[in-house]
C-alpha positions, 0 to 999 in steps of 0.5 A, a space after each residue: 500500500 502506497 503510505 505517501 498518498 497524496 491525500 494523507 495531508 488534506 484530512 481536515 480539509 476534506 473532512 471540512 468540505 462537506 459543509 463548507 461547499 454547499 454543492 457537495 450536500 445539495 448535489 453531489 450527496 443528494 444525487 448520489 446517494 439518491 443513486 445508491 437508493 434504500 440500503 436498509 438491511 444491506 452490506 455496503 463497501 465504500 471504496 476510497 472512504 477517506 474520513 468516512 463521511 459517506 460510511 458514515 451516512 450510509 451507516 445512519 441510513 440503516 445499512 446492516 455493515 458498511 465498510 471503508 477501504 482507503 490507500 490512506 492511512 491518514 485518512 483511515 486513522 481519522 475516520 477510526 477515530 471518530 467511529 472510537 467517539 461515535 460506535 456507529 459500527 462502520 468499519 475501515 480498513 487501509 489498502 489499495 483499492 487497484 489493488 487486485 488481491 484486495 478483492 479477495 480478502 476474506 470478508 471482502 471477497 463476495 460479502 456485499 450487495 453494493 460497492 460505492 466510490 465517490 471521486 475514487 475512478 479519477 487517481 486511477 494512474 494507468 488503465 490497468 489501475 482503472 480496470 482493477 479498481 473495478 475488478 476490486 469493485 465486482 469481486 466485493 459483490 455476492 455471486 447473485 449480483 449487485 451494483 457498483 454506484 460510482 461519483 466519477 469526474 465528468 469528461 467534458 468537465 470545464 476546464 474555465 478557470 471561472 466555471 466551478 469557482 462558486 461552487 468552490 473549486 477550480 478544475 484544470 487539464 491539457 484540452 484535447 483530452 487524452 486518455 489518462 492525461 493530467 489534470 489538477 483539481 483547486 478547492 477553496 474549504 474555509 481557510 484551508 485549500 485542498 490541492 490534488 492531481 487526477 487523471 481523465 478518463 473517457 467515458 469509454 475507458 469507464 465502460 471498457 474497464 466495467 466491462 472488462 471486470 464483469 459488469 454487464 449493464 452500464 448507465 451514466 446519471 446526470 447530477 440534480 439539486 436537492 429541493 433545499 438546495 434549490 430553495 437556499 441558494 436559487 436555480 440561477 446559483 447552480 445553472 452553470 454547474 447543471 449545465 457542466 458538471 464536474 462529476 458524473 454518475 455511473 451505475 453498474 450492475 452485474 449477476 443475473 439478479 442484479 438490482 434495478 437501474 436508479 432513476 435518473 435524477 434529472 
């Protein structure tokens, strides 16, 4: 497991950005976990947790066990922490989710009913690491089937310094794209600012790497505004980001009993 990630030195900020961006409530949480549907009674893995904040939500959110895996030991440590405070029950572990091996932990290997990931596909260095990513994904998965709900970065993002700087943040990478290109991402979190490097991928080497896991239905769902959001902030605050958003989701199911698809939150 890699112990320099480069997520290891923004924990707070991170942790933070989930009230201090309105756009991480009121359209990314809201859209995807609307995507992830009812986990009541289910087992969930979170790949690339980081604090837990959504372990943590789709613990309160009456899932039976959801557990967090992420390369960082920083952020696992944290999240550790809290669950210590709070005995919600959610469990964490520090590995690499590319890591191939790690889908066939034992209670990894084939123990849960949906696998999430929410901004996890985009550090993906190589398509190699790309696919195992959702090899982890689909080895997670019981033999009957479920589905891997993923928060992933939209290739059509923006790269408009300007375009995404109400919401927070600054998107940037060489146009055209190339397939794992570079491409850095700025977030402005209260005081703090968070700094990380990603990589662009297409949507057609999202699907290939599914695919190529054994995920055979594959749907993309465009983000929405919760109601509150709408109501607290106006649907003129958030037409730029409707109209390009940073981040799309992707719903992929596999098995012959594989859940049905999420609406589209449109």
């Amino acid at each position: 497991m890699d112990s320099q990630s480069q997520f290891d030195t923004v924990v707070t900020a991170y942790e933070h950005s989930s009230q201090e961006m309105p756009f991480r409530e009121h359209i990314e949480a809201y859209s995807f976990l609307n995507a992830v549907g009812d986990v009541t009674g289910r087992e969930v893995l979170d790949l690339g947790c980081g604090s837990g904040v959504y372990v943590r939500r789709l613990r309160r959110e009456g899932a039976a066990r959801v557990v967090g895996l992420d390369e960082s030991t920083a952020m696992v440590d944290y999240a550790r922490r809290r669950e210590e405070r709070e005995g919600l029950g959610a469990e964490y572990l520090a590995a690499d989710a590319s890591d191939p091996s790690v889908g066939a932990l034992p209670g990894i290997n084939g123990a849960f009913d949906v696998v999430t990931a929410v901004y996890v596909l985009p550090y993906a260095p190589t398509p190699a690491a790309l696919e195992s990513l959702c090899v982890t994904a689909r080895r997670a998965l019981r033999g009957r089937g479920g589905r891997f709900v993923a928060a992933t970065l939209n290739p059509g993002f923006s790269t408009d310094p300007g375009w995404y700087r109400r919401y927070g943040m600054q998107l940037s990478a060489r146009r055209p794209m190339r397939e794992g290109g570079p491409g850095h991402l700025k977030a402005w979190v209260g005081q703090e600012v968070l700094d990380v490097d990603f990589f662009c991928w297409s949507a057609a080497a999202h699907e290939q790497a599914l695919r190529a896991a054994g995920f055979d239905r594959i749907s993309w769902i465009r983000p929405g505004v919760s109601e509150q959001g709408r109501t607290t902030y106006g649907d003129e605050f958030w037409a730029d980001y409707l109209a390009c958003p940073h981040a799309l989701i992707i719903q992929a199911e596999a098995g012959p009993s594989a859940e049905p698809a999420a609406s589209d939150t449109q």
